[in-house]
C-alpha positions as CSV (number, residue, x, y, z in Angstrom):
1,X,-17.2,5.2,-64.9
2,X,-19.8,5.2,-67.7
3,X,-18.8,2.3,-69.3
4,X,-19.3,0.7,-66.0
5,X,-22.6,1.9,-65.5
6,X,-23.5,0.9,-69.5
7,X,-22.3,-2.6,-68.2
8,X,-24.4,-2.9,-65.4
9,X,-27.3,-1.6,-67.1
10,X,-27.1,-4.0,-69.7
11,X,-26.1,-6.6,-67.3
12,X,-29.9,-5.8,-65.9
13,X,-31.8,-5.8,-69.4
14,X,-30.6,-8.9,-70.1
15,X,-31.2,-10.8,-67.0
16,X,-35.4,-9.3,-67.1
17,X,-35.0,-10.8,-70.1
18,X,-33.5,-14.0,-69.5
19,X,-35.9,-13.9,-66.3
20,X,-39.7,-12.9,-68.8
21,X,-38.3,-15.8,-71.0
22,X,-38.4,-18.1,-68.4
23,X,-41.5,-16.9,-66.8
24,X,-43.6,-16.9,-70.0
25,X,-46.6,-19.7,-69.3
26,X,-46.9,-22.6,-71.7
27,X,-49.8,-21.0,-73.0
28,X,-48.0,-19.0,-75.6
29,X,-50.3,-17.5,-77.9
30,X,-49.9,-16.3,-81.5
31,X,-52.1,-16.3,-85.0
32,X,-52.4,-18.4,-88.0
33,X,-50.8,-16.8,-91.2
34,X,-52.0,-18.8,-93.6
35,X,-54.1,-22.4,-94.0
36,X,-53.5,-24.8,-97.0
37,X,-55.1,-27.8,-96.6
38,X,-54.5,-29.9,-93.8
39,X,-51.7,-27.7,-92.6
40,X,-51.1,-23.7,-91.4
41,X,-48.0,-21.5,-91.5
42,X,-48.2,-20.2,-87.7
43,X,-46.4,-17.2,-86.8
44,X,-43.8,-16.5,-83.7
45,X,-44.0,-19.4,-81.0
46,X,-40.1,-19.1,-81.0
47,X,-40.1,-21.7,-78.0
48,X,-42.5,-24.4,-79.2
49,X,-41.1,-27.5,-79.2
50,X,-41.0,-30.4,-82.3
51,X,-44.4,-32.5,-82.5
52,X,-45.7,-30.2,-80.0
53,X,-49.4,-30.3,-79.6
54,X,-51.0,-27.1,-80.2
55,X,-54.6,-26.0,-79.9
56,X,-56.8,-23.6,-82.1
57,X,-60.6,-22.0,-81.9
58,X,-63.0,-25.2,-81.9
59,X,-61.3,-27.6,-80.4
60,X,-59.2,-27.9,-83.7
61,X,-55.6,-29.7,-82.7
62,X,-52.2,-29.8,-84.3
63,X,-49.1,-31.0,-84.3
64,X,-46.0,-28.7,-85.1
65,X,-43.9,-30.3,-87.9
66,X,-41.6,-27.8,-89.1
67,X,-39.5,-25.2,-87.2
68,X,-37.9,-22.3,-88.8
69,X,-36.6,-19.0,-87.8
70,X,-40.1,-16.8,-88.9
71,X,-42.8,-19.2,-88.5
72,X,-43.8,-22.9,-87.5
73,X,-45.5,-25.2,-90.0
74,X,-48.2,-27.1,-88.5
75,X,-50.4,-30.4,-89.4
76,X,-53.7,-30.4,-88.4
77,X,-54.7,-33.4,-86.3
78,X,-58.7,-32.3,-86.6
79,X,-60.2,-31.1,-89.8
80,X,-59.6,-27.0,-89.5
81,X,-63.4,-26.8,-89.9
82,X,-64.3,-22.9,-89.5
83,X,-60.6,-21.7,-89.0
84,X,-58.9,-19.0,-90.8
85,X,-55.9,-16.6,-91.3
86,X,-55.5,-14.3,-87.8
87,X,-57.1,-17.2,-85.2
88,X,-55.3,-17.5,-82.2
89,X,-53.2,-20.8,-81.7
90,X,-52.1,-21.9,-78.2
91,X,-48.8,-23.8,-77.4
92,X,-49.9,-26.6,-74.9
93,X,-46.4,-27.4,-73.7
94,X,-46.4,-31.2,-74.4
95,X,-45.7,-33.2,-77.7
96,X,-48.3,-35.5,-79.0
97,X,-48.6,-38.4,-76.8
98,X,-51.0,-41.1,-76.3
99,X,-52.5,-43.0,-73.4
100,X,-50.7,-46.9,-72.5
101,X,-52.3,-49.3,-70.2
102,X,-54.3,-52.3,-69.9
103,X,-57.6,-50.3,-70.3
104,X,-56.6,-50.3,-73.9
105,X,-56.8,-53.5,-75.0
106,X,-59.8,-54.9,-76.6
107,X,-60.9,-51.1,-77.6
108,X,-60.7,-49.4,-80.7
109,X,-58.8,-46.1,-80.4
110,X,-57.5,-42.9,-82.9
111,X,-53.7,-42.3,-82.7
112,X,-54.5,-39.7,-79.8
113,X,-56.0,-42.2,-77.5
114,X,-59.8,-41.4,-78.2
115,X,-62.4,-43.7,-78.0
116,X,-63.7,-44.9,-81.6
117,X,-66.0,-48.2,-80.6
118,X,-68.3,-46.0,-78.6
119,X,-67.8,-48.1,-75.4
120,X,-66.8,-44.9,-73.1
121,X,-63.6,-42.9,-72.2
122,X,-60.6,-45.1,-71.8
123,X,-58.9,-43.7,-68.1
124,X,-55.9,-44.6,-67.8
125,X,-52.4,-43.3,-65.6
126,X,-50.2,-42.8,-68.1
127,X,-49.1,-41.4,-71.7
128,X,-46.2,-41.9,-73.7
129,X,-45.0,-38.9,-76.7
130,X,-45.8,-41.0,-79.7
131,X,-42.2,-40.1,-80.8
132,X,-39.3,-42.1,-79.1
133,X,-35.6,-43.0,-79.7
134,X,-35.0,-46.9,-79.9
135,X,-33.2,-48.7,-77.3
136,X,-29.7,-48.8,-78.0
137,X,-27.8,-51.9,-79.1
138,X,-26.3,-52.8,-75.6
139,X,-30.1,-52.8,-74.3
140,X,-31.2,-55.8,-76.7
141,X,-31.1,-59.3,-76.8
142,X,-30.7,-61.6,-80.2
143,X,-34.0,-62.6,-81.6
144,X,-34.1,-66.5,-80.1
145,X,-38.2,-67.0,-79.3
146,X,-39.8,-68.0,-82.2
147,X,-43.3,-66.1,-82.6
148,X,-45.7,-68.5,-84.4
149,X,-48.3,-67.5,-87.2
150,X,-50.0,-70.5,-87.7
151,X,-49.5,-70.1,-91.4
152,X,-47.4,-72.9,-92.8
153,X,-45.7,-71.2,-95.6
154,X,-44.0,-68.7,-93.0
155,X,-43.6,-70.8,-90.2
156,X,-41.6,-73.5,-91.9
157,X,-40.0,-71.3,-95.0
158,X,-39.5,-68.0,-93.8
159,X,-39.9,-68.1,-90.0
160,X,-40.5,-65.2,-87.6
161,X,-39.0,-64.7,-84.3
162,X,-39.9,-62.3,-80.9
163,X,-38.4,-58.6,-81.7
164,X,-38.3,-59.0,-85.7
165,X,-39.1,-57.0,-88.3
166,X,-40.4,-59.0,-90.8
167,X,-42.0,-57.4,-94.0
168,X,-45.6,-58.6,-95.3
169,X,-45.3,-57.2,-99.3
170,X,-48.2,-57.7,-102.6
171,X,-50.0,-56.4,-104.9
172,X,-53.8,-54.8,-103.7
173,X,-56.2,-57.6,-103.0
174,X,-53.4,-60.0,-102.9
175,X,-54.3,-61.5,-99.2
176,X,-51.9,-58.9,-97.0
177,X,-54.5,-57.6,-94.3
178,X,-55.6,-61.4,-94.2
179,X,-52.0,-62.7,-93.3
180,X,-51.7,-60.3,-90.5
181,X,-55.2,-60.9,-88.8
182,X,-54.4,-64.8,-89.3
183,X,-51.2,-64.2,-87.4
184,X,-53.3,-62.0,-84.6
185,X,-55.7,-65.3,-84.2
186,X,-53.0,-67.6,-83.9
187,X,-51.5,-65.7,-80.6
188,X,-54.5,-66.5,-78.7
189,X,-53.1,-68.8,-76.3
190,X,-49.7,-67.1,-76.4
191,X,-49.6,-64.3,-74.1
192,X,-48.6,-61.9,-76.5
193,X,-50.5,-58.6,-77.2
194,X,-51.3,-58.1,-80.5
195,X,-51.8,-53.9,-82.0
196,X,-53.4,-53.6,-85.4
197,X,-52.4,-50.0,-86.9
198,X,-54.8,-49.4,-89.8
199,X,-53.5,-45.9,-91.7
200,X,-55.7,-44.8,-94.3
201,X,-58.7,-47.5,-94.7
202,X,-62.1,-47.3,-95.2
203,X,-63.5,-47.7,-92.1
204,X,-65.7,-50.9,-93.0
205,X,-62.6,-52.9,-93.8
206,X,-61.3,-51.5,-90.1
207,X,-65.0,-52.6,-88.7
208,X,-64.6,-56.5,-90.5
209,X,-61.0,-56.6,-88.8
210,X,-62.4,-55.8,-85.3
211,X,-65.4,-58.1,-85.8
212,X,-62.7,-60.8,-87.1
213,X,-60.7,-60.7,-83.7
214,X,-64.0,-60.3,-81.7
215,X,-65.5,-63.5,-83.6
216,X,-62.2,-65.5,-83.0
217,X,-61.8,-64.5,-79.4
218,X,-58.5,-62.3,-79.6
219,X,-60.0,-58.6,-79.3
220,X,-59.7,-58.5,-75.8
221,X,-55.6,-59.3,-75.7
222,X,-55.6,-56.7,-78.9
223,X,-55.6,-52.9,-79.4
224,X,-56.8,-51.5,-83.3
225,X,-55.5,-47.8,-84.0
226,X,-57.1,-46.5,-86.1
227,X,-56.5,-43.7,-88.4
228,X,-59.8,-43.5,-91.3
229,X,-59.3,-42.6,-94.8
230,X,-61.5,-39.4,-94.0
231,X,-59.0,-38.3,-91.5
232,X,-56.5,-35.6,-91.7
233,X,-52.7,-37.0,-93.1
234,X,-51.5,-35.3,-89.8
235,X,-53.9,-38.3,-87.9
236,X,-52.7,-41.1,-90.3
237,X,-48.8,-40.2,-90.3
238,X,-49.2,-40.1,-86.4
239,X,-50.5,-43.3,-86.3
240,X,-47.8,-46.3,-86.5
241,X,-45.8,-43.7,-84.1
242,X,-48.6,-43.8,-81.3
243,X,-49.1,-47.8,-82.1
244,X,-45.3,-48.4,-81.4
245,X,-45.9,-46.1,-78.2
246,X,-48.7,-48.0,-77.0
247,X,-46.3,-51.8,-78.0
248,X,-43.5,-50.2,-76.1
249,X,-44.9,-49.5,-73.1
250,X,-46.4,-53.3,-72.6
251,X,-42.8,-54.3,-74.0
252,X,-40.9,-52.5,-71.2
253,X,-43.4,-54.1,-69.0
254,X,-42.3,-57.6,-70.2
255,X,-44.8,-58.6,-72.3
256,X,-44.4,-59.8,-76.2
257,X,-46.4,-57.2,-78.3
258,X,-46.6,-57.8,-82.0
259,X,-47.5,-54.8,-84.1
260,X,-48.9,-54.6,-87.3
261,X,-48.8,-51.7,-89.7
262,X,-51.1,-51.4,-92.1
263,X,-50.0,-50.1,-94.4
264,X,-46.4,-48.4,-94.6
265,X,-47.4,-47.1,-98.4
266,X,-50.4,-45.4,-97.4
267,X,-48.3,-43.8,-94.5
268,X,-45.6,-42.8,-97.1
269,X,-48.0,-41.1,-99.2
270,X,-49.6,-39.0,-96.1
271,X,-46.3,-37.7,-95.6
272,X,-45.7,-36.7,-98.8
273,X,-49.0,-34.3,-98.8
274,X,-47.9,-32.6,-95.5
275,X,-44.5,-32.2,-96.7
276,X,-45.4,-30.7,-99.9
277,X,-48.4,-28.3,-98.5
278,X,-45.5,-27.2,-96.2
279,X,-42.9,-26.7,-99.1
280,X,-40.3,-28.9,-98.0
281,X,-38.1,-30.1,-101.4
282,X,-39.8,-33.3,-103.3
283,X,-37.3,-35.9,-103.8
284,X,-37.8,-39.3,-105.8
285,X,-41.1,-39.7,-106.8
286,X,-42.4,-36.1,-104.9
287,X,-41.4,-38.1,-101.7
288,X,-39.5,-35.8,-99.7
289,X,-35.6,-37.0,-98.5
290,X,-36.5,-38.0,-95.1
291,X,-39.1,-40.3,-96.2
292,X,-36.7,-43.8,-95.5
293,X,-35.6,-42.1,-92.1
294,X,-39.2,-42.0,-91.0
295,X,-39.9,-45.4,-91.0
296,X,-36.5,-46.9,-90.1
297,X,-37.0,-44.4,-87.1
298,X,-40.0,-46.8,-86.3
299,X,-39.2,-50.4,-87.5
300,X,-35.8,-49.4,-84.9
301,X,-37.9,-49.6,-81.9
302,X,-38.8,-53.2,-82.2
303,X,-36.6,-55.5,-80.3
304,X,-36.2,-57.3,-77.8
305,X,-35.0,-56.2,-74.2
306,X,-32.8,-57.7,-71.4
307,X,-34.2,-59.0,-68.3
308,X,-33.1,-55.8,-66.2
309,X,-35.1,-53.6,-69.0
310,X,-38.0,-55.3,-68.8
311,X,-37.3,-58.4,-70.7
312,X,-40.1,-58.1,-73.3
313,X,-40.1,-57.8,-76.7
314,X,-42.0,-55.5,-79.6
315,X,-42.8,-57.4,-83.6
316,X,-43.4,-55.2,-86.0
317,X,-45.0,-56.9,-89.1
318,X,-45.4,-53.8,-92.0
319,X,-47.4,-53.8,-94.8
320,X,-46.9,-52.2,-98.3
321,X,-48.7,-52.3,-101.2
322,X,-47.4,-53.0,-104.5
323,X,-48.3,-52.0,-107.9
324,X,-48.0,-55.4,-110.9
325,X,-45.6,-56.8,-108.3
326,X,-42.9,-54.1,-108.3
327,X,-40.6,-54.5,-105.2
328,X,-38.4,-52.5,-106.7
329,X,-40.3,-49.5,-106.5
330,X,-39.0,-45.9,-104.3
331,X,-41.0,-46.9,-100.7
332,X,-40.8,-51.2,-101.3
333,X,-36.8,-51.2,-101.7
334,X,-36.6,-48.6,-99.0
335,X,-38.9,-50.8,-96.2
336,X,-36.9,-54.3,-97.6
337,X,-33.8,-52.1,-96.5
338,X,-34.9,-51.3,-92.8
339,X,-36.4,-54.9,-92.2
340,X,-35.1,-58.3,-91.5
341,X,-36.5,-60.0,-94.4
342,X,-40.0,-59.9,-96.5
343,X,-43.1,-62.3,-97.2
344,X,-44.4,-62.0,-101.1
345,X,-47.7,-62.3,-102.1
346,X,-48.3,-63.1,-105.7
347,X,-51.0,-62.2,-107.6
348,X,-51.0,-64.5,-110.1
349,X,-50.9,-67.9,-107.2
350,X,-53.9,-65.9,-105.9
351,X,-55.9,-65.9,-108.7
352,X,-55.0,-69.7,-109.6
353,X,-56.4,-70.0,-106.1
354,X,-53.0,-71.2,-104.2
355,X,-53.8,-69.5,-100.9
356,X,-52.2,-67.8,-98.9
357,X,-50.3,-66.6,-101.7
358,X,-47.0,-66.4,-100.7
359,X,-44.1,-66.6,-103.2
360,X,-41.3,-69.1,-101.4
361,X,-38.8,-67.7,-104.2
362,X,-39.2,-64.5,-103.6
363,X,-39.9,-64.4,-99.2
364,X,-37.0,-64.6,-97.0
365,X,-36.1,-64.1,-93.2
366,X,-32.9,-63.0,-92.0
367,X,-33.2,-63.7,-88.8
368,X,-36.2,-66.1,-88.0
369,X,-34.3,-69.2,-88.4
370,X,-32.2,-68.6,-85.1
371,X,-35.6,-68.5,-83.2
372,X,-37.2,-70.9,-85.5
373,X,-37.7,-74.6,-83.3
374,X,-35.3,-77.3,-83.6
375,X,-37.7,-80.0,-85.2
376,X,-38.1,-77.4,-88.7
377,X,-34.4,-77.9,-89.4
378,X,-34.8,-81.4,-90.8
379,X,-37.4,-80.3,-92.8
380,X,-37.0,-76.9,-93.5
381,X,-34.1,-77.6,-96.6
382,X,-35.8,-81.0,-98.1
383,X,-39.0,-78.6,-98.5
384,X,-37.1,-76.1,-99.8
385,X,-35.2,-78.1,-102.5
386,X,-38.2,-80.1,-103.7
387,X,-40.7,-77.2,-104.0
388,X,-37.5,-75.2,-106.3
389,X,-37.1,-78.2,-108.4
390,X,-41.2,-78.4,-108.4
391,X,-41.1,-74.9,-109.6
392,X,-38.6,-75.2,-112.7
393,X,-40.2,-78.5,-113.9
394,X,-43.4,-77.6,-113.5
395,X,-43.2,-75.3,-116.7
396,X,-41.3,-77.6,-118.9
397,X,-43.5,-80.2,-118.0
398,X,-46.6,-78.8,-119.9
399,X,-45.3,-79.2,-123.4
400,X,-43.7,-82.5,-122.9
401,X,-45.6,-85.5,-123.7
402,X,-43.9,-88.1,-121.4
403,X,-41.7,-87.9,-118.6
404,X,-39.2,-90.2,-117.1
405,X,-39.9,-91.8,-113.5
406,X,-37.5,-89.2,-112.1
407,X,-38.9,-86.3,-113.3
408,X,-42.5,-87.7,-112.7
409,X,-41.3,-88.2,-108.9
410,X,-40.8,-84.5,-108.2
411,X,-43.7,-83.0,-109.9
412,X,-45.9,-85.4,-107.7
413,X,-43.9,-84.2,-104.6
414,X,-43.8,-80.9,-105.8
415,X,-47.7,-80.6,-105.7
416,X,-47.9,-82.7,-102.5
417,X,-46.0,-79.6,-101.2
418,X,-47.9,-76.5,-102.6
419,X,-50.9,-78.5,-101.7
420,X,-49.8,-78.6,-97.7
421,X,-48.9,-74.5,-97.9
422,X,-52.7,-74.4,-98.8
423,X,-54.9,-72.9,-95.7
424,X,-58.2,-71.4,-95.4
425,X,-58.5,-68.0,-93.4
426,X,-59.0,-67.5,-89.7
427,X,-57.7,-71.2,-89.7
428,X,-54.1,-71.2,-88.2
429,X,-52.4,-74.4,-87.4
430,X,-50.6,-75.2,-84.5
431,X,-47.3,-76.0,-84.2
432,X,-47.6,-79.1,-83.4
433,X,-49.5,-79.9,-86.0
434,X,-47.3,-78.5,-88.6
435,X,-44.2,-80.3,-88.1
436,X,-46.3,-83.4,-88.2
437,X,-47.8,-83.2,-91.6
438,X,-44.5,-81.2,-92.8
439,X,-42.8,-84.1,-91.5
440,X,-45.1,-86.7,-93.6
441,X,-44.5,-84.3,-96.6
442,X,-40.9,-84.6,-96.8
443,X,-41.1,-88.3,-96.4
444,X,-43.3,-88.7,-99.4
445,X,-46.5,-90.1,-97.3
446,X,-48.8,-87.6,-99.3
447,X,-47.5,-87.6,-102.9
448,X,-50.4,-90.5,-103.3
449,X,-53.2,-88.9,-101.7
450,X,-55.3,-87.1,-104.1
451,X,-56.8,-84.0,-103.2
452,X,-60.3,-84.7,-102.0
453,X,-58.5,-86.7,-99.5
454,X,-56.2,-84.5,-98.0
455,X,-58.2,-82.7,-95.3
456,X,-58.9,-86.4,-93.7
457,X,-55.2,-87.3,-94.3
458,X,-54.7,-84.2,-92.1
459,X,-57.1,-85.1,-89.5
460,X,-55.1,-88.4,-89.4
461,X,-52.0,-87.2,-88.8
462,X,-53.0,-84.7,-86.3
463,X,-54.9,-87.6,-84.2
464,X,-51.6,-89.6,-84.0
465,X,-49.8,-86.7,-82.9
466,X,-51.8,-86.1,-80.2
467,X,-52.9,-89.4,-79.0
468,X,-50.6,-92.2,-79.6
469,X,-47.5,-89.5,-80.5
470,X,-48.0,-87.2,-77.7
471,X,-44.1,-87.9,-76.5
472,X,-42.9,-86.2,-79.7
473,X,-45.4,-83.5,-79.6
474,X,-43.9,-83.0,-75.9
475,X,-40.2,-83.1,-77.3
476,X,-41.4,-80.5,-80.6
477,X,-42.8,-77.9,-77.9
478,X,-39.9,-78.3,-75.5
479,X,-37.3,-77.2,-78.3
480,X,-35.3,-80.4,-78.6
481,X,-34.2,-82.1,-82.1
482,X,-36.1,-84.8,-82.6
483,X,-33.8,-88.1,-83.1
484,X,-33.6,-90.4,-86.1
485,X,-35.0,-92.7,-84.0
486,X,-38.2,-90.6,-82.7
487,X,-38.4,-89.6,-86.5
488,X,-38.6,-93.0,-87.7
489,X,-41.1,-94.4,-85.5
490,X,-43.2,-91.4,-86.0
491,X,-42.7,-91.8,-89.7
492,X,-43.8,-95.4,-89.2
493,X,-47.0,-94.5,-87.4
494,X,-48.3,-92.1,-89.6
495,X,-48.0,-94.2,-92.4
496,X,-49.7,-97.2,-91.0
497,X,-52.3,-94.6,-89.9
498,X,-52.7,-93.4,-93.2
499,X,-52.9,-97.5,-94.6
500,X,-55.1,-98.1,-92.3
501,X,-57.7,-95.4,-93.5
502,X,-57.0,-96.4,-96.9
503,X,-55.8,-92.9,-97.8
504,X,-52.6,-94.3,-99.0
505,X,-51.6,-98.1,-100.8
506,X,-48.6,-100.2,-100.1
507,X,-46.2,-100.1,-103.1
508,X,-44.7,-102.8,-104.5
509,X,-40.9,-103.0,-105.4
């Protein structure tokens, strides 16, 4: 009888209890322990949640980033100006999200969605957590649309296709930032929304990018996150999340987003700080052991959906930084991993001037040539083999006196080449356009024209295909192969073109 009675008793503790826990508000309250730089050790909170947003005297936000038994570590997402041990800190029920809609584009935003351009609050219907899973494999498509930089070295060597993960790699000052805002221009008349994540720059370099896109008419089909150098690393490791956020919601809206991250190294080392203030175990080079799952946890969501999911697709072009062109360094190898392929800046070809400075030997896509358009494919391997055999001769070359005819050939076409992969910034090319002077590259119409000439053999070329060529220029965006015959009479035109503005002289057998 009294066990029966103990039974039912307890049987009525535990349901007041069962019934307090899930009565207790979302504002659960409890105190800092302890503050060491941009993180706190937080005490109780037994029900907050992972990357739940918590709030502290001043207005002060943060995120919680580790979960243990006793206590929660917390990043600060504001500097904890004026905080200390005892404040109160307030659950707020909701991970870190960010705002998604087309109020967003053209304006300059932090990884939390506020305003940073000073043009007033963004309002908008809808956030996303910043945090997602990817799509599963049975949700995608196979990368098959090509997305077009504009920059001839990629386009034609190592192409880049709709829901690709493509790598942009170098040393500092090597022309990285550049490539991406290039690529940002050239999508101007292509529908797609471009996101520029900036983690960890000085805010004039973020100001020159804005001013960039704004100059060359593309900041209102863009969106720049921005996390400063001066911010907290809580900020700049939240900010590639809320970027892919932000690209996913347009994606599953079926638009093409492209995102760029910039850059992954900077990110790396922000999470390395909050890991270490919070005591988690330093790994390879003090990174902690989770440090390749957090970014293969974002380059994942890029892809490209099915119709019934939306149909669009999300590009993610990271940067990292290199240091004297080590790619085999602890954070390089471990992005190369996650991504389908890489584009190498050199150093050295940027201080010779050979710009954009991408190394051919050394850049590769795994993927981009299924996407890439049918009239490259002809192209694509004769510039390939001529520019290796360039390469390797090039060096013997300079301590021989004389050379056979041979040998003399493929140095001149060698240089015809590296001199087409020349471009000047914020000047992509069309498509178009590339396949036609590719096209009178490969056939040896430019070995002869010397450099001051090249810009008006350009101007040339591109005139034909337009005007008299238009038909093949038709066939080139309408993804078909272009014949022997189309290529011959094409081949034909230019060069009589090129005659004809005495750019080039008929050689005698």
């Amino acid at each position: 009888m009294l066990t029966e009675a103990l039974k039912q008793a307890n049987k009525i503790v535990n349901d007041a209890v069962n019934q307090l826990d899930a009565d207790i508000d979302i504002d659960e309250i409890s105190t800092i322990e302890s503050i060491s730089g941009c993180t706190a050790e937080v005490s109780g909170l037994k029900s907050v949640k992972m990357e739940e947003l918590l709030t502290f005297p001043n207005g002060v936000q943060g995120m919680a980033f580790t979960l243990s038994k006793d206590n929660v570590g917390v990043v600060f997402l504001d500097e904890p100006k004026g905080l200390k041990a005892g404040d109160r800190v307030t659950r707020t029920g909701r991970v870190v999200d960010v705002p998604v809609g087309d109020a967003l584009l053209g304006r300059v935003i932090d990884p939390l969605g506020k305003p940073l351009d000073g043009l007033g609050d963004i309002k908008t219907d809808m956030r996303m957590p910043i945090e997602r899973e990817a799509f599963p494999i049975m949700a995608r498509l196979p990368v098959s649309v090509p997305l077009q930089t504009g920059i001839k070295a990629i386009d034609s060597f190592t192409p880049i296709g709709r829901g690709q993960r493509e790598l942009i790699l170098g040393d500092r000052q090597s022309g990285k930032t550049a490539l991406a805002v290039d690529t940002i221009i050239n999508q101007k008349e292509t529908g797609v929304i471009s996101i520029y994540c900036a983690i960890a720059q000085r805010g004039t370099a973020i100001a020159r990018v804005v001013d960039n896109l704004k100059k060359y008419g593309v900041l209102q089909n863009s969106i720049i996150v921005a996390a400063e150098a001066d911010e907290t690393a809580g900020m700049q490791y939240a900010a590639p999340y809320a970027a892919a956020a932000i690209g996913e919601y347009f994606m599953q809206k079926g638009k093409d987003v492209l995102v760029i991250y910039d850059d992954l190294t900077a990110h790396a080392r922000a999470y390395r700080e909050v890991s270490l203030l919070l005591r988690r175990p330093p790994g390879r080079e003090a990174f902690p052991g989770d440090i390749f799952y957090i970014h293969s946890r974002l380059l994942e969501r890029s892809t490209r959906l099915k119709p019934e999911l939306g149909g669009g697709s999300l590009t993610a072009l990271p940067i990292v930084e290199t240091e004297a062109g080590n790619i085999s360094a602890y954070i390089p190898t471990n992005i190369i991993s996650i991504t389908d392929g890489q584009v190498y800046l050199s150093s050295s070809m940027f201080q010779k001037g050979i710009l954009p400075a991408i190394d051919t030997g050394r850049s590769v896509s795994r993927v981009g040539g299924d996407a890439q358009l049918p009239a490259y494919s002809s192209l694509v391997g004769p510039l390939k083999l001529s520019f290796s055999q360039f390469e390797e001769l090039e060096s013997f070359a300079k301590f021989r006196s004389s050379m056979d005819e041979e040998t003399a050939k493929q140095l001149k076409r060698g240089r015809a080449i590296r001199s087409v992969m020349k471009q000047k910034q914020f000047e992509p090319m069309d498509v178009v356009d590339q396949i036609a002077i590719l096209t009178a590259t490969v056939e040896g119409l430019l070995d002869d024209v010397v450099e001051a000439d090249r810009a008006k053999a350009y101007e040339v070329i591109i005139s034909i295909i337009h005007g008299s060529k238009k038909n093949v220029a038709d066939m080139i965006l309408a993804r078909q192969k272009l014949s022997k015959e189309v290529k011959a009479d094409l081949i034909s035109t230019l060069k009589n073109a090129l005659l004809s503005a005495n750019l080039i002289k008929v050689k005698e057998n």
